[in-house]
PQR file of N, CA, C, O and H, with PARSE charges and radii, in Angstrom:
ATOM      1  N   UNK A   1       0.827  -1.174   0.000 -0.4000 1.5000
ATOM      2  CA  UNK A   1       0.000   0.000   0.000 -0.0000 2.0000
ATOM      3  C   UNK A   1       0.880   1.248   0.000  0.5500 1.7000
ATOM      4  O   UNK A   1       1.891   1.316   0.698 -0.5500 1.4000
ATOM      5  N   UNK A   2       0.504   2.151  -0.733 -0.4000 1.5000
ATOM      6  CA  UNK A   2       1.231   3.124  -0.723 -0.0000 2.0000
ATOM      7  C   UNK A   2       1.167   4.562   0.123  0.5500 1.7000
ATOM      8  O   UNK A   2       0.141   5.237   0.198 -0.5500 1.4000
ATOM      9  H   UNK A   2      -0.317   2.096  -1.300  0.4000 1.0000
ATOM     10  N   UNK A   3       2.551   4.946   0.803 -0.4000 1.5000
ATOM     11  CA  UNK A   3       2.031   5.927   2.099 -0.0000 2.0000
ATOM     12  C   UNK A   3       1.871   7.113   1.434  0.5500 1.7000
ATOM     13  O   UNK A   3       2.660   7.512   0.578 -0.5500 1.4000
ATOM     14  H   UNK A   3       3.385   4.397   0.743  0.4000 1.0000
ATOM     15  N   UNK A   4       0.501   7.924   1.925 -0.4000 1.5000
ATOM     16  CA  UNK A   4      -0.100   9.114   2.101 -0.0000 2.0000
ATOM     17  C   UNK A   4       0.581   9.874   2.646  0.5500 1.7000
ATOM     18  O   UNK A   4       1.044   9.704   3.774 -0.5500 1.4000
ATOM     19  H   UNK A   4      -0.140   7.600   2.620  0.4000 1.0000
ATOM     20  N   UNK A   5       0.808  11.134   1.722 -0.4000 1.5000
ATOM     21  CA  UNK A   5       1.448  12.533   2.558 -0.0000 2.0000
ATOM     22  C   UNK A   5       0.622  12.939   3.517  0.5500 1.7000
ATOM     23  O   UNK A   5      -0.595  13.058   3.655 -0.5500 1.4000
ATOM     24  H   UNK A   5       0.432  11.271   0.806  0.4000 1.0000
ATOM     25  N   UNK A   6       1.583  13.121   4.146 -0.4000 1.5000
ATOM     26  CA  UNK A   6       1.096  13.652   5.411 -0.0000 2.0000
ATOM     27  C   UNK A   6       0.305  15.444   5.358  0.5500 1.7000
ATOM     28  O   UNK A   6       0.662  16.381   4.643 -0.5500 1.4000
ATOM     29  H   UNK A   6       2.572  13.024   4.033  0.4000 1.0000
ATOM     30  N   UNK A   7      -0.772  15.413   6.335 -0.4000 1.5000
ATOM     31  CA  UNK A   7      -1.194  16.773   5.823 -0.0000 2.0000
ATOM     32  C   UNK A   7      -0.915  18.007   6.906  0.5500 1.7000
ATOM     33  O   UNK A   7      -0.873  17.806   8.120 -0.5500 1.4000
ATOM     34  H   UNK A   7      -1.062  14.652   6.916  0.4000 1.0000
ATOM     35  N   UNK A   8      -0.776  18.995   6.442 -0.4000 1.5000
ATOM     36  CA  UNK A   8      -0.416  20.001   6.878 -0.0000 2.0000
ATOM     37  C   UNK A   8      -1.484  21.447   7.625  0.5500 1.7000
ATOM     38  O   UNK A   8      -2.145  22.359   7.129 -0.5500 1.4000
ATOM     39  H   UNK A   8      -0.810  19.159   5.456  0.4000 1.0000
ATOM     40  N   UNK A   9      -1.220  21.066   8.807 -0.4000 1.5000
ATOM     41  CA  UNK A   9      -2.073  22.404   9.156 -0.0000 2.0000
ATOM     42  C   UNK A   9      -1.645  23.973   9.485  0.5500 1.7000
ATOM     43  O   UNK A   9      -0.581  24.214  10.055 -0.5500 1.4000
ATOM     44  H   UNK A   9      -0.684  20.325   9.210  0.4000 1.0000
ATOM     45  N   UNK A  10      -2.493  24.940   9.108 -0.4000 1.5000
ATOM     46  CA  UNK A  10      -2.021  25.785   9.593 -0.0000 2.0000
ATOM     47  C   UNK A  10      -1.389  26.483  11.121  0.5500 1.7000
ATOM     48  O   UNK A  10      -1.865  25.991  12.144 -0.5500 1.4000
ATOM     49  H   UNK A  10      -3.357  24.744   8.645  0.4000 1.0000
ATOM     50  N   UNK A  11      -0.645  27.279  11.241 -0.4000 1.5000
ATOM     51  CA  UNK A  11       0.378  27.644  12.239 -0.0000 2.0000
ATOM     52  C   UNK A  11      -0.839  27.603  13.442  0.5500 1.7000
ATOM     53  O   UNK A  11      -1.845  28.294  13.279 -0.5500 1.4000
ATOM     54  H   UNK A  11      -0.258  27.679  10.411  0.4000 1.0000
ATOM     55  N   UNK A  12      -0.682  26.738  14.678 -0.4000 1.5000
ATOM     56  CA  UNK A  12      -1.709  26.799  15.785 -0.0000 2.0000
ATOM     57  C   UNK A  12      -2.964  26.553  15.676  0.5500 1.7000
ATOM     58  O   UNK A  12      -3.864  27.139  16.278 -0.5500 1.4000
ATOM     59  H   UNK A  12       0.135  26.176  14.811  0.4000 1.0000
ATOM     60  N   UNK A  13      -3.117  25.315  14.586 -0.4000 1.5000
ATOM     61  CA  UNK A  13      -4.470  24.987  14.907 -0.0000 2.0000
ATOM     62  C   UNK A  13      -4.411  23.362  15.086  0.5500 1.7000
ATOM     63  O   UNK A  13      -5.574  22.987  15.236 -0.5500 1.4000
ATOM     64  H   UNK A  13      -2.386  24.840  14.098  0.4000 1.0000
ATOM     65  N   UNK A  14      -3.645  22.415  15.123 -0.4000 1.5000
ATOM     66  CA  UNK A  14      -3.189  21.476  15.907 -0.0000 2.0000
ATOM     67  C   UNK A  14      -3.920  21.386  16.966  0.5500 1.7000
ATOM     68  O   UNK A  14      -4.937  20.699  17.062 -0.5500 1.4000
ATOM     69  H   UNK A  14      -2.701  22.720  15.000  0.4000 1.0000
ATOM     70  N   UNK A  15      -3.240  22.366  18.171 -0.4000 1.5000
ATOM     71  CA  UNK A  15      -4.094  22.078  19.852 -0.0000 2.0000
ATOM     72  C   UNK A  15      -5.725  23.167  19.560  0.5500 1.7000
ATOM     73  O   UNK A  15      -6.186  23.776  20.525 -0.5500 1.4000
ATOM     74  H   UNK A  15      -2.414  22.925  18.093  0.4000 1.0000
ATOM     75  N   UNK A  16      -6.238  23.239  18.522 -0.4000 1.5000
ATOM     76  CA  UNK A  16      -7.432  23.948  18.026 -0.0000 2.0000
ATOM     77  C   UNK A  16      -8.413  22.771  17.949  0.5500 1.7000
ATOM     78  O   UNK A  16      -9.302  22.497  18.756 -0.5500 1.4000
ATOM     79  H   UNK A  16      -5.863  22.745  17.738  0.4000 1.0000
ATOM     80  N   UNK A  17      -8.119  22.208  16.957 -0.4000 1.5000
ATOM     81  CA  UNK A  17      -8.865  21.054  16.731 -0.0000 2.0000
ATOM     82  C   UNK A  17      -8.839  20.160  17.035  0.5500 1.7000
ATOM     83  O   UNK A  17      -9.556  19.253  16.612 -0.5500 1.4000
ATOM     84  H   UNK A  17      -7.397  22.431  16.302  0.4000 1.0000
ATOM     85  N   UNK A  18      -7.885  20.061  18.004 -0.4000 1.5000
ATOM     86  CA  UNK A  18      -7.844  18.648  19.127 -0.0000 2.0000
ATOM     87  C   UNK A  18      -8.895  19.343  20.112  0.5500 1.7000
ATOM     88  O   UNK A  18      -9.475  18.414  20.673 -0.5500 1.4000
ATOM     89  H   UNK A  18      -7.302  20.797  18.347  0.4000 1.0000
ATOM     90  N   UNK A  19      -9.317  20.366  20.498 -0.4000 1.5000
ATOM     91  CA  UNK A  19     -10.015  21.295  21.534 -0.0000 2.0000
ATOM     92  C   UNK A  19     -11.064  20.733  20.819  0.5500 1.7000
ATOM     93  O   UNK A  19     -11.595  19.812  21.439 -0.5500 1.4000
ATOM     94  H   UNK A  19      -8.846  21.121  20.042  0.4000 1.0000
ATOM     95  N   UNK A  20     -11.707  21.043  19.369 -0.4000 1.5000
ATOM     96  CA  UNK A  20     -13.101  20.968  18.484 -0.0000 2.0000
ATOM     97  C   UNK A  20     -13.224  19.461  18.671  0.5500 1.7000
ATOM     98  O   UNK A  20     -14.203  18.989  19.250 -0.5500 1.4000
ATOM     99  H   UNK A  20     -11.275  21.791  18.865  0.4000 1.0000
ATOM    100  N   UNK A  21     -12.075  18.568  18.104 -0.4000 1.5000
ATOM    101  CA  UNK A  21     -12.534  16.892  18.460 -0.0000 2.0000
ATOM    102  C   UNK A  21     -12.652  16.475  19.568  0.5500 1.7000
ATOM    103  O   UNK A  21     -13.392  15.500  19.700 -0.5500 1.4000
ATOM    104  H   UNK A  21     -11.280  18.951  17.633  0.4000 1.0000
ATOM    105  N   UNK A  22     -11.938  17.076  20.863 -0.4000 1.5000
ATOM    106  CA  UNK A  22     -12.485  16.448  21.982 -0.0000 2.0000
ATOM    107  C   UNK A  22     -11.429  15.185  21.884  0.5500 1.7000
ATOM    108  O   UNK A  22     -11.841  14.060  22.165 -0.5500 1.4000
ATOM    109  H   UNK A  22     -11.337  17.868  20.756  0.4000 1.0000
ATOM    110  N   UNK A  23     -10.050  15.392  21.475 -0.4000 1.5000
ATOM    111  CA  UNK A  23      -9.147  14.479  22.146 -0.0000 2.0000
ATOM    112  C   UNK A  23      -8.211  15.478  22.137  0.5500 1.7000
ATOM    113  O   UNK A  23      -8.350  16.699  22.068 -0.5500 1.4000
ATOM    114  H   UNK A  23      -9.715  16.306  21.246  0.4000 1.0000
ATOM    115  N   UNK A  24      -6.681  14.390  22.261 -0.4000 1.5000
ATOM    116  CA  UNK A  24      -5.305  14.581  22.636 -0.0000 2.0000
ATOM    117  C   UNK A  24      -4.679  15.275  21.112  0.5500 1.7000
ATOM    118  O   UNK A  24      -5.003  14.895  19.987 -0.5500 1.4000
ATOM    119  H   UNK A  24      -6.568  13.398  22.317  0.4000 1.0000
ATOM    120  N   UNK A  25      -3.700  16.392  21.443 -0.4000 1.5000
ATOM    121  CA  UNK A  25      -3.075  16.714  20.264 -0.0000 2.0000
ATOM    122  C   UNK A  25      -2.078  15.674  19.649  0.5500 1.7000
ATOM    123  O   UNK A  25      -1.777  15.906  18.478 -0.5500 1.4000
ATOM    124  H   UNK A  25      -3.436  16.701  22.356  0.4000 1.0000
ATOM    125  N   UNK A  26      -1.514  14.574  20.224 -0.4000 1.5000
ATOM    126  CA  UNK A  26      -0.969  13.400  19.855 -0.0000 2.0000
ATOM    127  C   UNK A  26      -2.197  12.900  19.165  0.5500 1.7000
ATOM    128  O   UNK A  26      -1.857  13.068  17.994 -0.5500 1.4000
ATOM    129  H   UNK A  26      -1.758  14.385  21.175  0.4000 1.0000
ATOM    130  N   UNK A  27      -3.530  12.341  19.117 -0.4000 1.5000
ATOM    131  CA  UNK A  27      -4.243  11.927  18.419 -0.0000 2.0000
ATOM    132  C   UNK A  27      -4.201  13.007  17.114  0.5500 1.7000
ATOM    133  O   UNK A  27      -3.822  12.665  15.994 -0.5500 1.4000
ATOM    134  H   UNK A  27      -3.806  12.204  20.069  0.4000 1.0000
ATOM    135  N   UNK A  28      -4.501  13.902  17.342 -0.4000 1.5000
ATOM    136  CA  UNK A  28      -4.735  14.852  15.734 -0.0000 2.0000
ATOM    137  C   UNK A  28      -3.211  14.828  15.126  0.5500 1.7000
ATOM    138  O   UNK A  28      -3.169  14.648  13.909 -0.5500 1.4000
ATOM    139  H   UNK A  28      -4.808  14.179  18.253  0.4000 1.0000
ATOM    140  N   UNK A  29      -2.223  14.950  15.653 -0.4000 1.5000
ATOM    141  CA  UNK A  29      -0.756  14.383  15.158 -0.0000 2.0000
ATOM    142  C   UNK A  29      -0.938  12.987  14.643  0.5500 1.7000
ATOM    143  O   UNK A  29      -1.070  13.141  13.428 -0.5500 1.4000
ATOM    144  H   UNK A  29      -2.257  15.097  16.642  0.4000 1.0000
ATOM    145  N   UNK A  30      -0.989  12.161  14.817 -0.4000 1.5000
ATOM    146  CA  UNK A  30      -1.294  10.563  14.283 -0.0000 2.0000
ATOM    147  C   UNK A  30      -2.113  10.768  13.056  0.5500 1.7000
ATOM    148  O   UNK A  30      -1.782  10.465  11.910 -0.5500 1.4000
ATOM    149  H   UNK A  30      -0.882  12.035  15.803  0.4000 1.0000
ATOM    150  N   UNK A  31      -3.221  11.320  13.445 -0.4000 1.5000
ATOM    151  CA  UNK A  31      -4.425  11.480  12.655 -0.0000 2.0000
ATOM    152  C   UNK A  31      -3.929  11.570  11.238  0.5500 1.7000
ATOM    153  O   UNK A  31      -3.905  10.678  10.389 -0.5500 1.4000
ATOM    154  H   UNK A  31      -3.489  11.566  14.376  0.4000 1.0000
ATOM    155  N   UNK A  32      -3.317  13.524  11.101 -0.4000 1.5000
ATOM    156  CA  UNK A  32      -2.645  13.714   9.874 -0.0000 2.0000
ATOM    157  C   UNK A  32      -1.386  13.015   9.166  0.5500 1.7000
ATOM    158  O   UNK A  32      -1.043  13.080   7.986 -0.5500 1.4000
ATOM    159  H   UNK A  32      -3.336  14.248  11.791  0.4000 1.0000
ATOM    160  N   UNK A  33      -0.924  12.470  10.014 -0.4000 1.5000
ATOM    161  CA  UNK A  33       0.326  11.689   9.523 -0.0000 2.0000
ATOM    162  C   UNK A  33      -0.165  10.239   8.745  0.5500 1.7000
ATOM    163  O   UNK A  33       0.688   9.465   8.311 -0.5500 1.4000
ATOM    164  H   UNK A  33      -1.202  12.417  10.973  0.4000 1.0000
ATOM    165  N   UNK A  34      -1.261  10.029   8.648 -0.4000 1.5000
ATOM    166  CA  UNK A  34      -1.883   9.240   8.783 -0.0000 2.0000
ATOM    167  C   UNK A  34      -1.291   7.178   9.164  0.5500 1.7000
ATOM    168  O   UNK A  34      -0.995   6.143   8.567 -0.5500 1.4000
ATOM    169  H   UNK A  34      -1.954  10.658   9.000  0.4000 1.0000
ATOM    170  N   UNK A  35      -1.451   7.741  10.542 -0.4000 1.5000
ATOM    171  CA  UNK A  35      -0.632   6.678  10.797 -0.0000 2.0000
ATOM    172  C   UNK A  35      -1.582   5.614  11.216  0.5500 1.7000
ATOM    173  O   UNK A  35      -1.116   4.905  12.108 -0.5500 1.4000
ATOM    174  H   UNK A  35      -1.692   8.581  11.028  0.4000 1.0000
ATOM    175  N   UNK A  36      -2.575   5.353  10.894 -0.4000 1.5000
ATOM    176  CA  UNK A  36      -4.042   4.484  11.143 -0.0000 2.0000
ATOM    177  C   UNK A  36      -5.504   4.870  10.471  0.5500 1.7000
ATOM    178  O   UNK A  36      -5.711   5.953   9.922 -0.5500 1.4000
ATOM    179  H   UNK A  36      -2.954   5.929  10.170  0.4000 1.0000
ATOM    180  N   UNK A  37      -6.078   4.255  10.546 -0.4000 1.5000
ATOM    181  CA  UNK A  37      -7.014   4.338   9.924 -0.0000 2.0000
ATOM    182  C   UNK A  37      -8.635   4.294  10.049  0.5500 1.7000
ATOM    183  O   UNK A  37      -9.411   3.880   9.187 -0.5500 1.4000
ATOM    184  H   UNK A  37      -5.910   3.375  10.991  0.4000 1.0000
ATOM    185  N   UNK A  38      -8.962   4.824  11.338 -0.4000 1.5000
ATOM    186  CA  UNK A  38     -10.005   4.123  12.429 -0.0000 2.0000
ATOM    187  C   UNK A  38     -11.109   5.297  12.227  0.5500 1.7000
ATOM    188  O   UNK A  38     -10.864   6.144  11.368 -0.5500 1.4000
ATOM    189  H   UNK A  38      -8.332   5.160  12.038  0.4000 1.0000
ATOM    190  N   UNK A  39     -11.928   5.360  12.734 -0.4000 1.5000
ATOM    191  CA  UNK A  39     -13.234   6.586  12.808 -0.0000 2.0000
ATOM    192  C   UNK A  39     -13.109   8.264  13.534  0.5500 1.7000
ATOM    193  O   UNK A  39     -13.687   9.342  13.393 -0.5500 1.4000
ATOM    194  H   UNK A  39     -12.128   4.672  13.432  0.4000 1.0000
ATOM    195  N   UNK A  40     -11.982   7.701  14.369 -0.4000 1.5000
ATOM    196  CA  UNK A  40     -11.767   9.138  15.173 -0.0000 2.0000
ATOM    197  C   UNK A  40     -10.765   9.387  14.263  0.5500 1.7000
ATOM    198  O   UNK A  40     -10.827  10.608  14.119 -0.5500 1.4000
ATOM    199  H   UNK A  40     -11.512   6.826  14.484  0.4000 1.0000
ATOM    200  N   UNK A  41      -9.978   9.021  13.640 -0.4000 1.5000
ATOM    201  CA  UNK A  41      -8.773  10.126  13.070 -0.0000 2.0000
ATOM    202  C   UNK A  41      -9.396  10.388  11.567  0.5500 1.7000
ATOM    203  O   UNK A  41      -8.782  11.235  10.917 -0.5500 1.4000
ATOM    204  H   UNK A  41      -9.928   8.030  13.757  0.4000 1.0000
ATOM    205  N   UNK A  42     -10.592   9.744  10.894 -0.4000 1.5000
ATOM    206  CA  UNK A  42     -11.104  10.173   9.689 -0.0000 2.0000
ATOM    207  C   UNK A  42     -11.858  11.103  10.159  0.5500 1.7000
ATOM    208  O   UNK A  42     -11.788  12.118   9.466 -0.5500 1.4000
ATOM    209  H   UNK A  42     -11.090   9.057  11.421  0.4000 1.0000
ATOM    210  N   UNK A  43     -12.831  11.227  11.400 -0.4000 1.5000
ATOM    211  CA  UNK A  43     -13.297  12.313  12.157 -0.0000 2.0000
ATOM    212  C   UNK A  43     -12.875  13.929  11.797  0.5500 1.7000
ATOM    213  O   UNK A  43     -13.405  14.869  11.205 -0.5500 1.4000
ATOM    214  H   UNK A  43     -12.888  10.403  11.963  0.4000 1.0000
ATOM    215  N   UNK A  44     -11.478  13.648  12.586 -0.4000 1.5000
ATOM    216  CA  UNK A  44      -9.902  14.658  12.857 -0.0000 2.0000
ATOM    217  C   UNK A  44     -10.026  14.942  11.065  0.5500 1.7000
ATOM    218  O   UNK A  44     -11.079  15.435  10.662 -0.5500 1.4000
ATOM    219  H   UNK A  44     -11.047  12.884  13.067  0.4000 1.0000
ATOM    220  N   UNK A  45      -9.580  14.808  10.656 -0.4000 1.5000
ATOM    221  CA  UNK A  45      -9.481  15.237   8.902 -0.0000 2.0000
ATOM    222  C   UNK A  45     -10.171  15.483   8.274  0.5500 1.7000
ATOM    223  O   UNK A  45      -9.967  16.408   7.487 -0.5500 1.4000
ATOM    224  H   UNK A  45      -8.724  14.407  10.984  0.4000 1.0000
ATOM    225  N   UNK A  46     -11.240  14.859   8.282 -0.4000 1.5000
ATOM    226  CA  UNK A  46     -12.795  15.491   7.399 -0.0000 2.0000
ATOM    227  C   UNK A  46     -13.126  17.163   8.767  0.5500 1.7000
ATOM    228  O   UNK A  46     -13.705  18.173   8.366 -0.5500 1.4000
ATOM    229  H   UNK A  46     -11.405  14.108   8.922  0.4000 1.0000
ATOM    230  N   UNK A  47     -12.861  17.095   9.526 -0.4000 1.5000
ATOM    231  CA  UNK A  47     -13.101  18.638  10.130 -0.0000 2.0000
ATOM    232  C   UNK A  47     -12.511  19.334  10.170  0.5500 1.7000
ATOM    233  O   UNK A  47     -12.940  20.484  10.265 -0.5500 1.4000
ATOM    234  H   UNK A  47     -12.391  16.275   9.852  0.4000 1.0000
ATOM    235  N   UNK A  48     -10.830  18.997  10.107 -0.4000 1.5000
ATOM    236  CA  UNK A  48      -9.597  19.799   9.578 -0.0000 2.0000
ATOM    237  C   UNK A  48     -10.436  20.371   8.162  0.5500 1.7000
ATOM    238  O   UNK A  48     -10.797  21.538   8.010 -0.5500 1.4000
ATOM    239  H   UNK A  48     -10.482  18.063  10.030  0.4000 1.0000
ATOM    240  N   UNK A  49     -10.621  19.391   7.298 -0.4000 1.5000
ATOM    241  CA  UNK A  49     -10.701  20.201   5.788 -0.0000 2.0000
ATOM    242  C   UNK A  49     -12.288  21.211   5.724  0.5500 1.7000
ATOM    243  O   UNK A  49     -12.652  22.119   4.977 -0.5500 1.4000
ATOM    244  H   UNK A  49     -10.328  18.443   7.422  0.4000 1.0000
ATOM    245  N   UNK A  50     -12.815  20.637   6.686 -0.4000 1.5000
ATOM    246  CA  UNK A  50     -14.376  21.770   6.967 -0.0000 2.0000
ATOM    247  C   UNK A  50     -14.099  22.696   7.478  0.5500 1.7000
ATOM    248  O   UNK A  50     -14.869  23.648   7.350 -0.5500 1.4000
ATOM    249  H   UNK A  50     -12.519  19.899   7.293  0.4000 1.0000
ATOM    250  N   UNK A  51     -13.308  22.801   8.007 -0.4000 1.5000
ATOM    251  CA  UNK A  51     -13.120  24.350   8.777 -0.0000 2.0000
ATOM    252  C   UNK A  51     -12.117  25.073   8.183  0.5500 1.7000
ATOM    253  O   UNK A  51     -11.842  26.146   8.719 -0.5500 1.4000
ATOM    254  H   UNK A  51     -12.683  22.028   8.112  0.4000 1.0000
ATOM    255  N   UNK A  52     -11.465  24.725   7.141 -0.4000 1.5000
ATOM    256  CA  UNK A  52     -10.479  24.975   6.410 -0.0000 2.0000
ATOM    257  C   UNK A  52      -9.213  25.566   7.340  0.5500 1.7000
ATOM    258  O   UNK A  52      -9.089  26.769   7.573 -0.5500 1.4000
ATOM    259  H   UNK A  52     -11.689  23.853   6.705  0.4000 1.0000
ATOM    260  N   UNK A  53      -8.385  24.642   7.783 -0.4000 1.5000
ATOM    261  CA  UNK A  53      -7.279  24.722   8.710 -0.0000 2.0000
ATOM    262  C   UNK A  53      -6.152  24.024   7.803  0.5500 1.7000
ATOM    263  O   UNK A  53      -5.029  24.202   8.274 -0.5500 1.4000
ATOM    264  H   UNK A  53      -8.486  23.666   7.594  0.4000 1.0000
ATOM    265  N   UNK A  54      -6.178  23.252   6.582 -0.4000 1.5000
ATOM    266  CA  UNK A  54      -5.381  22.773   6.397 -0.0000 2.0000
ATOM    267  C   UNK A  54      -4.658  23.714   5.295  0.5500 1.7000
ATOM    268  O   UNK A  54      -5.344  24.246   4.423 -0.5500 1.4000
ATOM    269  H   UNK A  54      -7.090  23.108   6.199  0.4000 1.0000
ATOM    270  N   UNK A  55      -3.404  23.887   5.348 -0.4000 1.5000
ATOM    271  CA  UNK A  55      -2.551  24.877   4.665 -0.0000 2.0000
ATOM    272  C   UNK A  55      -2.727  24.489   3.265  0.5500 1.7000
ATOM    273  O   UNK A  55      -3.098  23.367   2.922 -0.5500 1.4000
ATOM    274  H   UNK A  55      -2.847  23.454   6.057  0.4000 1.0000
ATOM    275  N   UNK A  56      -2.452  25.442   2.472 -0.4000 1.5000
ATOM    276  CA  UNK A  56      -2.718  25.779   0.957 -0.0000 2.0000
ATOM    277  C   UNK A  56      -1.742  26.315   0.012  0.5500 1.7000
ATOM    278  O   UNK A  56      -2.108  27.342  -0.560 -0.5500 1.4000
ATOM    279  H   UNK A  56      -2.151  26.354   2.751  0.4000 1.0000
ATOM    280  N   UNK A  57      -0.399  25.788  -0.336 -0.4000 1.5000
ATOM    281  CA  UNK A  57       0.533  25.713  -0.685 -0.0000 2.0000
ATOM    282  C   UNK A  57       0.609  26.914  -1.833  0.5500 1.7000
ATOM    283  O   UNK A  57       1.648  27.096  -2.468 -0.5500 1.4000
ATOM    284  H   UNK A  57      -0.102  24.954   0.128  0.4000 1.0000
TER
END
């Protein structure tokens, strides 16, 4: 399987949206790195990209 770039958020919103999901900023770190694949870290990323936090190159 081939690994997924990792995604990028903007400057301080990391411990933001760990506050909005209601976990650990180590979980939203995992999350984007995508180092698993479970319901809470697809959670973490589909609301990263709704709230538009994820950086835009």
């Amino acid at each position: 399987m081939a690994r997924k770039k990792r995604i990028r958020l903007k400057y301080g919103k990391i411990p933001e949206l760990a506050k909005i999901c209601n976990c650990s900023v180590r979980t939203v770190k995992l999350a984007l790195a995508w180092n698993s694949d479970n319901d809470t870290q697809n959670l973490i990323r589909v609301r990263a990209e709704q709230l538009g936090f994820i950086k835009q190159f």
